[in-house]
Backbone of each chain as ProteinMPNN parsed JSONL, in Angstrom:
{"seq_chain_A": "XXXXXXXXXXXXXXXXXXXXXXXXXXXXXXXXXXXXXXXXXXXXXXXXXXXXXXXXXXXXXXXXXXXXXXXXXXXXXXXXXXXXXXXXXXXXXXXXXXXXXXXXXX", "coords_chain_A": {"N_chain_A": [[198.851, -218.939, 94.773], [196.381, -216.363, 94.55], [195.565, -213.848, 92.396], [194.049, -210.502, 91.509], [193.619, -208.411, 89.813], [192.561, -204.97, 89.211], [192.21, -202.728, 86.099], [192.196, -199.538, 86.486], [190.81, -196.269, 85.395], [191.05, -193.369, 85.363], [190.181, -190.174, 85.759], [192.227, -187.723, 85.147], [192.853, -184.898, 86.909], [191.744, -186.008, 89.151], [193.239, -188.174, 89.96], [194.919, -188.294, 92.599], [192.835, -187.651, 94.261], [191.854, -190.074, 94.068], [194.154, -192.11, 94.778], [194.585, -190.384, 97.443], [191.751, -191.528, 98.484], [192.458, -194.575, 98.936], [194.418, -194.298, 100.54], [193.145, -194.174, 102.748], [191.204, -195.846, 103.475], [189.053, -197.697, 104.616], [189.878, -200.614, 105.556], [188.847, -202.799, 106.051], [189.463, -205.115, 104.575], [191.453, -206.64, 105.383], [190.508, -208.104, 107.557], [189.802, -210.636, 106.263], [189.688, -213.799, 105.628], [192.06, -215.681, 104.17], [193.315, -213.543, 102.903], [195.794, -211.667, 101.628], [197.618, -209.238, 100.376], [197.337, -205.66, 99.542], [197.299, -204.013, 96.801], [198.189, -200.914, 95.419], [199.387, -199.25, 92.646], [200.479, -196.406, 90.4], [200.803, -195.47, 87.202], [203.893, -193.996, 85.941], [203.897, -192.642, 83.854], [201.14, -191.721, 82.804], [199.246, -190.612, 85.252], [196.4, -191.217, 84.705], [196.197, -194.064, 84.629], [195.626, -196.176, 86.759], [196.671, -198.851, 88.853], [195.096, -202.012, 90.784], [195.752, -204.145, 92.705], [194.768, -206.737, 94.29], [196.295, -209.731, 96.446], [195.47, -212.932, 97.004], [195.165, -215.826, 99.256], [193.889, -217.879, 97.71], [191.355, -218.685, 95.118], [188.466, -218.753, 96.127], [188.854, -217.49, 98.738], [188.792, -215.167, 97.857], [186.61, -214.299, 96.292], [184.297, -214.752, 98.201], [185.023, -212.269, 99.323], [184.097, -210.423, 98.041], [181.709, -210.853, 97.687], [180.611, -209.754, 100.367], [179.504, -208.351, 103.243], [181.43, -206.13, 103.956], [182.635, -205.271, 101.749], [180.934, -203.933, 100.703], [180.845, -202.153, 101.976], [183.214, -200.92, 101.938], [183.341, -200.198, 99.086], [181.164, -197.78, 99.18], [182.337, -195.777, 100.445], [183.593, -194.335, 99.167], [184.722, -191.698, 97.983], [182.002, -189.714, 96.136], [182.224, -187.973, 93.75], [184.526, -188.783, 93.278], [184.251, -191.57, 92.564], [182.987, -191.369, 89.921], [184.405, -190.341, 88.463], [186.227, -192.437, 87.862], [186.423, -195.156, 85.603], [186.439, -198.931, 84.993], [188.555, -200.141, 83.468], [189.271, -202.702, 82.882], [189.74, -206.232, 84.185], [191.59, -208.651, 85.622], [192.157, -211.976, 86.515], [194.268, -213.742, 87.795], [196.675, -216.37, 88.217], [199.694, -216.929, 90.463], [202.202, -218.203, 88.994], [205.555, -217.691, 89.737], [207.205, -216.667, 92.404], [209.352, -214.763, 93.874], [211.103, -214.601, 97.065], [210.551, -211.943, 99.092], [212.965, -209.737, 99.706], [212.946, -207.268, 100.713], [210.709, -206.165, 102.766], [208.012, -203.628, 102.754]], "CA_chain_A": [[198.372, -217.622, 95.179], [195.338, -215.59, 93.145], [196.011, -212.081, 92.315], [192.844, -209.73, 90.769], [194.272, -206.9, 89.104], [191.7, -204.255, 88.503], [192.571, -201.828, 85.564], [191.456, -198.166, 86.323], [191.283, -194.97, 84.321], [190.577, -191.895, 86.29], [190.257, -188.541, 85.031], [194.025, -187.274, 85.554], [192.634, -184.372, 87.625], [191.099, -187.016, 90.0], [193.947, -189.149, 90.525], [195.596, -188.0, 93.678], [191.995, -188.173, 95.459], [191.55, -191.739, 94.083], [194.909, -192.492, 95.339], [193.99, -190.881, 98.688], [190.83, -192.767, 99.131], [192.84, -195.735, 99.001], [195.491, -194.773, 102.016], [192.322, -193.326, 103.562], [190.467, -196.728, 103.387], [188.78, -198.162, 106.153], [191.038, -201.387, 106.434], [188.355, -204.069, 106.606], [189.688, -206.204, 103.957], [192.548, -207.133, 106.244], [190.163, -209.338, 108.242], [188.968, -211.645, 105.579], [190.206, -215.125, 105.339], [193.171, -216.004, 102.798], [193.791, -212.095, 102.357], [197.659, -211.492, 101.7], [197.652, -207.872, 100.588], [196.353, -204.82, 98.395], [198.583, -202.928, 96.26], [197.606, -199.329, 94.494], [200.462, -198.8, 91.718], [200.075, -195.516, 89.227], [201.595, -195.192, 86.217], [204.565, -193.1, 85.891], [203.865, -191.728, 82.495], [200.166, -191.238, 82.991], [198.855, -190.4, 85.783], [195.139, -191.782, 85.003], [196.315, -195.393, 85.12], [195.594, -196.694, 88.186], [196.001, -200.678, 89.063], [194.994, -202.142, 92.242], [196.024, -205.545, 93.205], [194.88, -207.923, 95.66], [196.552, -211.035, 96.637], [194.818, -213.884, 97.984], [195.05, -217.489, 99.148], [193.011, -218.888, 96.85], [189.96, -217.757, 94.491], [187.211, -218.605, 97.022], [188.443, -216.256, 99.834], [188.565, -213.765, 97.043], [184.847, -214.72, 95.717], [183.852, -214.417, 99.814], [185.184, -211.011, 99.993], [183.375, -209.658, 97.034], [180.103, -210.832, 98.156], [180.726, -210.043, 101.884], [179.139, -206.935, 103.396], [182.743, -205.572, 104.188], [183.388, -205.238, 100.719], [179.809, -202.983, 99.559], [180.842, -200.965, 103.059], [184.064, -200.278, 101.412], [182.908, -199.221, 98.196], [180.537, -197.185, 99.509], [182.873, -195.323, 100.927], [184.399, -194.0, 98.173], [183.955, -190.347, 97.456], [180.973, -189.778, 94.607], [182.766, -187.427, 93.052], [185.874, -189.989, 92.409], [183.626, -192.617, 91.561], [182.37, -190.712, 88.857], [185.64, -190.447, 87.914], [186.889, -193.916, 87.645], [186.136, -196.161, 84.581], [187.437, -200.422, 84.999], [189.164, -200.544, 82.464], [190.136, -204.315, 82.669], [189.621, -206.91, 85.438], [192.151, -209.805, 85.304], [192.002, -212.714, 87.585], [195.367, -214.682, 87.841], [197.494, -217.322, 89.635], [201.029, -216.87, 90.602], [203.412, -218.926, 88.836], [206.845, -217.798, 90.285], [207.139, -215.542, 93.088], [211.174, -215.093, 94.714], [211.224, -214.367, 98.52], [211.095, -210.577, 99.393], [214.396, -209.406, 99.917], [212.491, -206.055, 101.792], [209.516, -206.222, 103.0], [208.024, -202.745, 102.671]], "C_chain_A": [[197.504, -217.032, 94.058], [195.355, -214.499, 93.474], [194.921, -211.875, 91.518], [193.768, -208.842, 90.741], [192.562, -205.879, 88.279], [192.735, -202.821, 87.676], [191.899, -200.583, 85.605], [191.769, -197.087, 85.608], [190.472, -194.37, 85.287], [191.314, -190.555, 85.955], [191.666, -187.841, 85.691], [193.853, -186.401, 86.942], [191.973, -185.306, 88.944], [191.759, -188.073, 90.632], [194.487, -189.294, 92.011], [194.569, -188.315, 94.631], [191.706, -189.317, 95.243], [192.729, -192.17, 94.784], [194.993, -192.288, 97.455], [192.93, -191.238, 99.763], [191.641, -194.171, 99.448], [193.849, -196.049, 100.473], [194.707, -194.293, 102.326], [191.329, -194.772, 104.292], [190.307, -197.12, 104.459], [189.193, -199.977, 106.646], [189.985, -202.62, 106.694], [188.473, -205.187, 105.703], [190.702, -207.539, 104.832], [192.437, -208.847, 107.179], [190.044, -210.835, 107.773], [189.962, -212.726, 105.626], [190.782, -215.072, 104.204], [193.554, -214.293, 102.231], [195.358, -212.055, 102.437], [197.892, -210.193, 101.711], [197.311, -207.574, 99.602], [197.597, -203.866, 97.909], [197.895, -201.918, 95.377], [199.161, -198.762, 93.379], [199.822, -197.524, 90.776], [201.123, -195.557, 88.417], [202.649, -194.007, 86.592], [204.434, -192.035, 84.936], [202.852, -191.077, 82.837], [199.447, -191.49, 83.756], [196.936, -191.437, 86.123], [195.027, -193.325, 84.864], [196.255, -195.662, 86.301], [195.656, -198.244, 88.293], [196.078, -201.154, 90.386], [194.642, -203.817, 92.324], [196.248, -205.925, 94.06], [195.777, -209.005, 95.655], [195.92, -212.016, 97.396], [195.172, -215.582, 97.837], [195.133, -218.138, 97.762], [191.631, -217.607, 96.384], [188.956, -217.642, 95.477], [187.469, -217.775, 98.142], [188.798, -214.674, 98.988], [187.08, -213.1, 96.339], [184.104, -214.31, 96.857], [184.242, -212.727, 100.024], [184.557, -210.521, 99.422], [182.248, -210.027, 97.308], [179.924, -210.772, 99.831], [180.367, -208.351, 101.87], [180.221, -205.767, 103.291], [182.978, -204.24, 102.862], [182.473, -204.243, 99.804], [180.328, -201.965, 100.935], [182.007, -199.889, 102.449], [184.271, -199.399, 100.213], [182.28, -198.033, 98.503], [180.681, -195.904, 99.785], [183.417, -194.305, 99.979], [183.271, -192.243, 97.25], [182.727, -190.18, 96.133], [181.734, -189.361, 93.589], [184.353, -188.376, 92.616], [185.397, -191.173, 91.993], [183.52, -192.382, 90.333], [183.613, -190.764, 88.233], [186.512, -191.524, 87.29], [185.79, -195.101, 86.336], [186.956, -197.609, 84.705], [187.297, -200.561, 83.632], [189.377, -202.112, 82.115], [190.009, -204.724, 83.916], [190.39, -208.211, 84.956], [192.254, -210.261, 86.651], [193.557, -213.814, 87.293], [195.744, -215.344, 89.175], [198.897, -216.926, 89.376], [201.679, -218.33, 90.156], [204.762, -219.219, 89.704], [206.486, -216.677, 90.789], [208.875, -215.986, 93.766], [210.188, -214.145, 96.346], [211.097, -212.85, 98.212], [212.167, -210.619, 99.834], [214.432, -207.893, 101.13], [211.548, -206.075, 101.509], [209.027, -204.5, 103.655], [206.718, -202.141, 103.916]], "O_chain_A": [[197.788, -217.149, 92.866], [195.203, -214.069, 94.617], [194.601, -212.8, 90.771], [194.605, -208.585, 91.606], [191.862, -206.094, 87.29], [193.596, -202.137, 88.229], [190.987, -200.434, 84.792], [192.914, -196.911, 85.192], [189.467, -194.79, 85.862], [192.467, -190.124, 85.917], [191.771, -187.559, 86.884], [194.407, -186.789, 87.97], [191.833, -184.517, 89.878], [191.29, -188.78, 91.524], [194.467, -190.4, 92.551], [194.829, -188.984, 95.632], [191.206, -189.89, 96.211], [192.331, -192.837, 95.739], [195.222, -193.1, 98.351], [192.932, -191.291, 100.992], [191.209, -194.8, 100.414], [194.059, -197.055, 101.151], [195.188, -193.169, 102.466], [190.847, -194.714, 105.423], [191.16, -197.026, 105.342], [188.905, -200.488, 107.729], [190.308, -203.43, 107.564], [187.761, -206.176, 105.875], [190.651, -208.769, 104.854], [193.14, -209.831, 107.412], [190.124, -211.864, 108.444], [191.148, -212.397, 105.663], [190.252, -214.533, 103.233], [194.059, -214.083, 101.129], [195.971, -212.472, 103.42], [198.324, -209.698, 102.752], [196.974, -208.344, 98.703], [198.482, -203.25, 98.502], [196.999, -202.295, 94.623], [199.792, -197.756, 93.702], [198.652, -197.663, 90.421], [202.277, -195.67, 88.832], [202.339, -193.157, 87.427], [204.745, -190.854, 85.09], [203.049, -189.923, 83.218], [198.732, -192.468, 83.534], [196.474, -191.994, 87.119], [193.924, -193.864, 84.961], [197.167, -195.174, 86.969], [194.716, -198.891, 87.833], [196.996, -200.798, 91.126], [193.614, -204.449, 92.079], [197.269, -205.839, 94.742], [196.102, -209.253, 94.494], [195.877, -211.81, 98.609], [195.36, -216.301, 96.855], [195.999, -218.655, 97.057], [191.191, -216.54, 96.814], [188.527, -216.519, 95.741], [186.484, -217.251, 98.661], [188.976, -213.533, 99.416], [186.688, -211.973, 96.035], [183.211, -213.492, 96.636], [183.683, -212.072, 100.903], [183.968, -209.717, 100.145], [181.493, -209.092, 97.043], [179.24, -211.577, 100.462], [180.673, -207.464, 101.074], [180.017, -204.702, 102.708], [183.28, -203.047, 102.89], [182.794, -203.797, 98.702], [180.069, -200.782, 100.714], [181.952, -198.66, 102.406], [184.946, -198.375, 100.114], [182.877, -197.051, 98.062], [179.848, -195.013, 99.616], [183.636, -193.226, 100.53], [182.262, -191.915, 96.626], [182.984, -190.822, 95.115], [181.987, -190.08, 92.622], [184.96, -188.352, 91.546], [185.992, -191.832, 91.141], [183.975, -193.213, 89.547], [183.637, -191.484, 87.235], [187.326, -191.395, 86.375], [184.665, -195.582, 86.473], [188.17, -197.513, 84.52], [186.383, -200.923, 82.892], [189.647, -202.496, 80.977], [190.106, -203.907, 84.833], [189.935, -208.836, 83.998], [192.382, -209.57, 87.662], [193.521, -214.628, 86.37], [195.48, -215.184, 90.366], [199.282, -216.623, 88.246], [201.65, -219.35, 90.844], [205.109, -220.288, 90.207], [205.793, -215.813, 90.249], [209.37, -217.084, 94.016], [209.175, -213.462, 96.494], [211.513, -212.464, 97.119], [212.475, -211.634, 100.459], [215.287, -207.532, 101.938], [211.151, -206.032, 100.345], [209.482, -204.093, 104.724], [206.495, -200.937, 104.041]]}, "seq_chain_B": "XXXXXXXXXXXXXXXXXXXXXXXXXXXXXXXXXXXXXXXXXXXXXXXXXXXXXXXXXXXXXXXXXXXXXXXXXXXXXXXXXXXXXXXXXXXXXXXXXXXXXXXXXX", "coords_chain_B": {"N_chain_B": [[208.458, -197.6, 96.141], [209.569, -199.098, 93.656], [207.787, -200.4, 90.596], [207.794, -202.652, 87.829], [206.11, -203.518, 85.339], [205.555, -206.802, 82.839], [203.979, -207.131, 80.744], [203.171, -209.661, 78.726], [202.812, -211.787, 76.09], [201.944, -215.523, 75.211], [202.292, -217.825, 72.931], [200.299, -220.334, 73.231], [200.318, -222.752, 73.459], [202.955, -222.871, 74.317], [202.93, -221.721, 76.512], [203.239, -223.027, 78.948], [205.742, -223.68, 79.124], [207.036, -221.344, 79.315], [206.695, -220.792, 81.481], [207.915, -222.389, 83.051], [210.649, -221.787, 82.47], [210.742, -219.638, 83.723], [210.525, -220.395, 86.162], [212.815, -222.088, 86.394], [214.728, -220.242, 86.173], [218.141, -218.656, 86.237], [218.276, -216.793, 88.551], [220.038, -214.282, 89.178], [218.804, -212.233, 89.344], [218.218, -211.392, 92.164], [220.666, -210.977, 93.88], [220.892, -207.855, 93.049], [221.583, -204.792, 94.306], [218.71, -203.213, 95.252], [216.662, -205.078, 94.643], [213.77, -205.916, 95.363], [211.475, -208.296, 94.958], [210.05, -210.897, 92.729], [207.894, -211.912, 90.593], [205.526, -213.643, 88.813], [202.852, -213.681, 87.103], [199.856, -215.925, 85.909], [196.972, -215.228, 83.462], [193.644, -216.833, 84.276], [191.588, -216.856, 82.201], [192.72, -217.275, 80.101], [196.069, -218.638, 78.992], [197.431, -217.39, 77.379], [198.519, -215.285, 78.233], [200.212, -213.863, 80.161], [201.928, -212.087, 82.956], [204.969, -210.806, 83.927], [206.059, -209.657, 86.987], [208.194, -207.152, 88.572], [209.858, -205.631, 90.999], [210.762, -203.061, 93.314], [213.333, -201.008, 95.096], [213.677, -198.519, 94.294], [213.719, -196.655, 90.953], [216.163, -196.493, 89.947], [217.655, -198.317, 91.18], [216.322, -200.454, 89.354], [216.838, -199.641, 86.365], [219.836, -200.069, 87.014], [219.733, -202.881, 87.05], [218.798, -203.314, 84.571], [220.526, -202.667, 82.502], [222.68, -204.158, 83.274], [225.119, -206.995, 82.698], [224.235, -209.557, 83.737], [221.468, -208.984, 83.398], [221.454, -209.584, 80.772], [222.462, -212.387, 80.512], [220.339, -213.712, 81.284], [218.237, -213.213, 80.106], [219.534, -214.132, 77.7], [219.583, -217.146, 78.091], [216.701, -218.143, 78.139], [214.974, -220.338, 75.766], [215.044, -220.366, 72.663], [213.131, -221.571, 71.404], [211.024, -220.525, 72.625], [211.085, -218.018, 73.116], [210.882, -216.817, 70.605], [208.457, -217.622, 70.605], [207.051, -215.264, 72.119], [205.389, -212.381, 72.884], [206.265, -208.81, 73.267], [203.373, -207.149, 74.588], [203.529, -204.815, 76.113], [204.206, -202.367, 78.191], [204.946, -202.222, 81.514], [205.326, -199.341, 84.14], [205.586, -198.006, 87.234], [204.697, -196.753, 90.546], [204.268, -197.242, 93.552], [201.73, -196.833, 95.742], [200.156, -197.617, 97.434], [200.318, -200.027, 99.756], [199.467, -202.656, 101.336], [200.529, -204.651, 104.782], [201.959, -207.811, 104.384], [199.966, -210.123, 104.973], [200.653, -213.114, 104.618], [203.395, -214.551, 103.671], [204.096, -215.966, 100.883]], "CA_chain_B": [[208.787, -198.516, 95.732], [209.332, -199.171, 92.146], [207.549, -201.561, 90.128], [207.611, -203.022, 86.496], [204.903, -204.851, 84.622], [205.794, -206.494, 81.36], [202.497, -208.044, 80.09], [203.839, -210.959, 77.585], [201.657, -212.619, 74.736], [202.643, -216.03, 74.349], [201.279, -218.854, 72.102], [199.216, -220.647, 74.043], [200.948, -223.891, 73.516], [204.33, -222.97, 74.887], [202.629, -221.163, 77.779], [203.955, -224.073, 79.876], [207.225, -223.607, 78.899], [207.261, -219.701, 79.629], [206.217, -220.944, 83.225], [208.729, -223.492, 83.635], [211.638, -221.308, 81.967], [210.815, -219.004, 84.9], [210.718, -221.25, 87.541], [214.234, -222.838, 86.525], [215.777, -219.209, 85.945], [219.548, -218.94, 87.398], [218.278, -215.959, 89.932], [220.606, -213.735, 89.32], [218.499, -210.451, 89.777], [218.399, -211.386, 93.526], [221.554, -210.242, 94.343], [220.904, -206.62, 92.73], [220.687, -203.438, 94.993], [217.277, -202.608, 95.472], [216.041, -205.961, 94.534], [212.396, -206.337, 96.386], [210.724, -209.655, 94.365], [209.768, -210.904, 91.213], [206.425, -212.592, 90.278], [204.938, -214.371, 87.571], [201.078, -214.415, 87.458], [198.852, -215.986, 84.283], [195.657, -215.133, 83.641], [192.483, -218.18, 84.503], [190.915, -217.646, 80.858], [193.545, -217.0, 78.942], [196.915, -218.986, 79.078], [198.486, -216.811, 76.513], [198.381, -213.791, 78.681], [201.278, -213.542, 81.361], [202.717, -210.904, 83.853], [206.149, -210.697, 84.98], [206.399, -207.813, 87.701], [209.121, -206.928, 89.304], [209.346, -204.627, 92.259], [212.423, -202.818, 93.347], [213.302, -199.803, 95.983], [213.417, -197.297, 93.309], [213.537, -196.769, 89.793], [217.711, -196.246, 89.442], [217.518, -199.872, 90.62], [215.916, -201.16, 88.266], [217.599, -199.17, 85.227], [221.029, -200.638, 87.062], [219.89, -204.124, 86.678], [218.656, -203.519, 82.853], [222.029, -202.583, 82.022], [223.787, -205.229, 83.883], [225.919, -208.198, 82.41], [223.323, -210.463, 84.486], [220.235, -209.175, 83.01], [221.771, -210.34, 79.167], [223.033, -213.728, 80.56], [219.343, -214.103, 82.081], [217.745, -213.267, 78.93], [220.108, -215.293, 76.887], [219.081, -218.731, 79.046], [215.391, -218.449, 77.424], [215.068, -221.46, 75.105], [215.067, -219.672, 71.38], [211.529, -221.966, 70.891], [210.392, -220.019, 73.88], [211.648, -216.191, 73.018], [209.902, -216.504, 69.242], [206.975, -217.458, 71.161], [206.581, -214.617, 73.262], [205.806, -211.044, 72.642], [205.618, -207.948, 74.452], [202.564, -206.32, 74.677], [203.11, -203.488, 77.227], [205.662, -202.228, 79.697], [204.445, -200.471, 82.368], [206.476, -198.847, 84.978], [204.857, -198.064, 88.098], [204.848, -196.865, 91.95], [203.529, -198.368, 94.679], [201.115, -195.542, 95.989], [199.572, -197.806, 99.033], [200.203, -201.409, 99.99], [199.348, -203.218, 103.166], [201.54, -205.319, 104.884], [201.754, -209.067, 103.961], [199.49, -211.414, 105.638], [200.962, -214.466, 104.428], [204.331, -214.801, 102.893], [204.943, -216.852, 100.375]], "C_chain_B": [[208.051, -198.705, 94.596], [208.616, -200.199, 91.181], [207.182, -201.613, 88.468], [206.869, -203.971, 86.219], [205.404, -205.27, 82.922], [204.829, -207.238, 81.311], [203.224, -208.856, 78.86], [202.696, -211.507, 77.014], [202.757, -214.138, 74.144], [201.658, -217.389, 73.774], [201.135, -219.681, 72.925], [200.048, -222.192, 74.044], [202.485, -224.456, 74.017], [204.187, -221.759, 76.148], [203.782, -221.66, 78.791], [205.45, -223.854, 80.265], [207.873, -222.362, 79.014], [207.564, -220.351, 80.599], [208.039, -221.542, 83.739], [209.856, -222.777, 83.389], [211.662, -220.215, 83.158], [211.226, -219.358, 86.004], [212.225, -221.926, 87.404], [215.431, -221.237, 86.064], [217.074, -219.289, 86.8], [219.154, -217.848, 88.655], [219.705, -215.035, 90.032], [220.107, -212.359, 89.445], [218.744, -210.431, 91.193], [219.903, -210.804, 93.847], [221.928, -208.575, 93.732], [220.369, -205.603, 93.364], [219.712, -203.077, 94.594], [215.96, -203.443, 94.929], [214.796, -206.448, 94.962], [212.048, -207.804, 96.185], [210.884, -209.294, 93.132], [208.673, -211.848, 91.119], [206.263, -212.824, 88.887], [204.293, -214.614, 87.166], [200.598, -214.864, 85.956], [197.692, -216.111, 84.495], [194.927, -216.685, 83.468], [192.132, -218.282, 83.31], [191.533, -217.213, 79.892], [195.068, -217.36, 79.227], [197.856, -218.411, 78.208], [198.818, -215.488, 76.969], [199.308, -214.089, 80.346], [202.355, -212.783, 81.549], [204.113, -211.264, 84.182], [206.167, -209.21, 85.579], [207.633, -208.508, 88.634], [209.397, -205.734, 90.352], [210.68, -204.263, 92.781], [212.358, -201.188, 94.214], [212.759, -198.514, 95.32], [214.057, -197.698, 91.959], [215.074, -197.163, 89.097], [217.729, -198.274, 89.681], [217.404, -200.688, 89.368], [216.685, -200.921, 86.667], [219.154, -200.012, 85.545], [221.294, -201.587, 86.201], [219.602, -204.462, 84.69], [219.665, -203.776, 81.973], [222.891, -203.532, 82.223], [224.552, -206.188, 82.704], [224.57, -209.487, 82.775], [221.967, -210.322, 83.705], [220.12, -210.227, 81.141], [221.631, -211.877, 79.295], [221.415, -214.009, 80.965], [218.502, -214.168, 80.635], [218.028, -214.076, 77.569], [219.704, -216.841, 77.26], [217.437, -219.249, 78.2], [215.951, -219.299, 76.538], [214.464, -220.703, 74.139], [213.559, -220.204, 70.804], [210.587, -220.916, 71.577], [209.96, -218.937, 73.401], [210.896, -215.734, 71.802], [208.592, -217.046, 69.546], [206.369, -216.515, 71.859], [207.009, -212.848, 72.295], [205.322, -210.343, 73.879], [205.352, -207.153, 74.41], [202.391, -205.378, 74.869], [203.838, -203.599, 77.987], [204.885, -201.383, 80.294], [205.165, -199.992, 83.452], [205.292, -197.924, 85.753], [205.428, -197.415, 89.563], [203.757, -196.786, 92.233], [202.701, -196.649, 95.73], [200.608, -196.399, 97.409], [200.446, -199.258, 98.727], [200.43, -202.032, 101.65], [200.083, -204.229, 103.394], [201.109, -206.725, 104.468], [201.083, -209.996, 105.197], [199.727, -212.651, 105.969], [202.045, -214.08, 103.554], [204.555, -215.776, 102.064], [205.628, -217.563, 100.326]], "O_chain_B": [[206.851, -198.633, 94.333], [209.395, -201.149, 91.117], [206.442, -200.793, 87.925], [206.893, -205.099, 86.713], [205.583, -204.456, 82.016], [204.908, -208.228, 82.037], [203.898, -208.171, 78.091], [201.644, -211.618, 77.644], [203.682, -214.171, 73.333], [200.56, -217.753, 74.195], [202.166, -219.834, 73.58], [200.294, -222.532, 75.201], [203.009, -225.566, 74.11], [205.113, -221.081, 76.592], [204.764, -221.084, 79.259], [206.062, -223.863, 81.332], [209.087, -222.238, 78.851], [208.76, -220.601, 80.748], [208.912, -221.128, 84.501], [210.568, -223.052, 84.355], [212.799, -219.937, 83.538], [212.074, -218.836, 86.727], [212.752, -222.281, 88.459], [216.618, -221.292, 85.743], [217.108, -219.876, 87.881], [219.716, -218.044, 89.733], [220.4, -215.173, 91.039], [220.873, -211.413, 89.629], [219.462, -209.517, 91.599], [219.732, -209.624, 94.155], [223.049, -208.097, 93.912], [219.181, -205.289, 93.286], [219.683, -202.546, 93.484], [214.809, -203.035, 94.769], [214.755, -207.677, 94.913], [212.274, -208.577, 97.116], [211.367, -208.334, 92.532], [208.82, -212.768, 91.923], [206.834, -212.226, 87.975], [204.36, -215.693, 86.577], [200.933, -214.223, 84.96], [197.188, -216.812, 85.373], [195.411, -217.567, 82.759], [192.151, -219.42, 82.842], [190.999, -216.784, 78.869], [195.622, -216.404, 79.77], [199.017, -218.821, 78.203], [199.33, -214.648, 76.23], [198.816, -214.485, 81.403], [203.362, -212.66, 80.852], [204.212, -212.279, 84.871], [206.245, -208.105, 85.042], [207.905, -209.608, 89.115], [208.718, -204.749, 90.063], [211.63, -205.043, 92.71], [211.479, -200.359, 93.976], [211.831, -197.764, 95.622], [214.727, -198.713, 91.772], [215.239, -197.861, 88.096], [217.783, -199.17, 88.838], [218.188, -201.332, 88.671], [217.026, -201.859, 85.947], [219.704, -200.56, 84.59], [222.106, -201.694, 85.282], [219.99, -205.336, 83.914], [219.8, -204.613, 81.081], [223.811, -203.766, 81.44], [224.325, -205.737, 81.581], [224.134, -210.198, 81.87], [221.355, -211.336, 83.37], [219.32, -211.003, 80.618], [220.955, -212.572, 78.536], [221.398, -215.233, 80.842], [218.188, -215.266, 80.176], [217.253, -214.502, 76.713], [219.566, -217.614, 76.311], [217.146, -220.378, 77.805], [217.166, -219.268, 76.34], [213.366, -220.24, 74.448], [212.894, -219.555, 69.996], [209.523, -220.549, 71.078], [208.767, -218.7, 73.207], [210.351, -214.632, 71.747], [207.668, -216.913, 68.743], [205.229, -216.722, 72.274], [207.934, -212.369, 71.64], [204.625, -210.645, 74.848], [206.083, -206.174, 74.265], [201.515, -204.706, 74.323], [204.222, -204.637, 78.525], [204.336, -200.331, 79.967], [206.029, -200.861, 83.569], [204.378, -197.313, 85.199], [206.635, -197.562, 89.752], [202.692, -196.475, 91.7], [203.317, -195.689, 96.192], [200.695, -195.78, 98.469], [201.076, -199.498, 97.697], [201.192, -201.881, 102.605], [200.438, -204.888, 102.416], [199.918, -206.874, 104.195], [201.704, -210.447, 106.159], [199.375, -213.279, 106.968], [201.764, -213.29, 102.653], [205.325, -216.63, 102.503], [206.01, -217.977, 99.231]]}, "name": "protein", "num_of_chains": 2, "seq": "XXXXXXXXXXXXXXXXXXXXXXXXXXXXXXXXXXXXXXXXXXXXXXXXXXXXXXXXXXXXXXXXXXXXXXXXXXXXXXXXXXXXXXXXXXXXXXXXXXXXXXXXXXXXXXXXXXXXXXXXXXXXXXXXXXXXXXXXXXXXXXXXXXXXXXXXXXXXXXXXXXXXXXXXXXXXXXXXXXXXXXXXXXXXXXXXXXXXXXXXXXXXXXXXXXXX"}
C-alpha cells in the first residue's frame, strides 16, 4: 500500500475553514483507480498542523491522480483565501510495512 | 477518532530489522478498548525515516493502553540492537477531522 502524507501549516485562524473545505470537498478522488482513502488529522496541541493522507494501491494510481483533471478541479476548488493560508510544509511518499486489520471501521 | 504518529529515526542499516520486529510483534494492543489499527509506513528516499500510527476511538484509549502491562511487555520484545538504533523524532497526537470510507481493505 502507498500512503502520501502532505504536511500543512495554516494560519491557526484559518484552520477550521481548511478543515471545512476538506468535508466540503467535491468527492472526485473516490473514483480513481487504486484509491483506498483520504484522511485530514489536526494536531491537538496546535491547531495549524494539518496532515492529509491518502492511501493508495500502488504509486502509479497515485501519480494518475495527480496529473488527472479531477485532481486541478479539486484544487481549484479550494477557497483563495485558505489557500493563501496554507504553506506544505513536508510531502512524504511512503509504503506500508505493517498494517493490523481494523477492529472499527469508522 | 484518535490518532498517534511517532516518527522514528533509525540507522539506516537496521531499518530492516525495525520492519521485521514489527511484523513479528506479539499483537497485544489488539485486544485494547478502543483499538482501531496500527500501521507502519517508511518513507521511498529515505529508509531511516519510519511512521508508526496508531488510531484508536478516543484519546482515554490510547492513554489506557500506554499505561498497560502489555504496552511494557511489547516494548520489552524489541531486540536491544534494534531499540539503540532507533530514535524518536516527534510524537504527534492527532484527530481525524475527515476520512472517507475504505475502498480497499487491507
Amino acid at each position: 500500500m502507498y500512503v502520501s502524507v502532505s504536511r500543512l501549516r495554516v494560519e491557526p485562524e484559518r484552520s477550521d475553514e481548511l478543515v471545512a473545505a476538506f468535508q466540503g470537498r467535491a468527492g472526485l478522488v473516490e473514483s480513481h483507480d487504486g484509491f483506498i482513502d483520504l484522511q485530514v488529522w489536526r494536531s491537538d496541541r496546535d491547531p495549524s498542523e494539518v496532515l492529509m493522507v491518502s492511501r493508495w494501491e500502488d504509486r502509479d494510481s497515485f501519480t494518475a491522480y495527480m496529473r488527472s483533471a479531477d485532481h486541478r478541479v479539486s484544487h481549484a476548488r479550494i477557497p483563495a483565501a485558505v489557500k493563501d493560508a496554507i504553506t506544505l510544509e513536508r510531502l512524504e511518499q511512503m509504503h506500508t510495512q505493517m498494517h493490523t486489520y481494523d477492529v472499527v471501521a469508522e
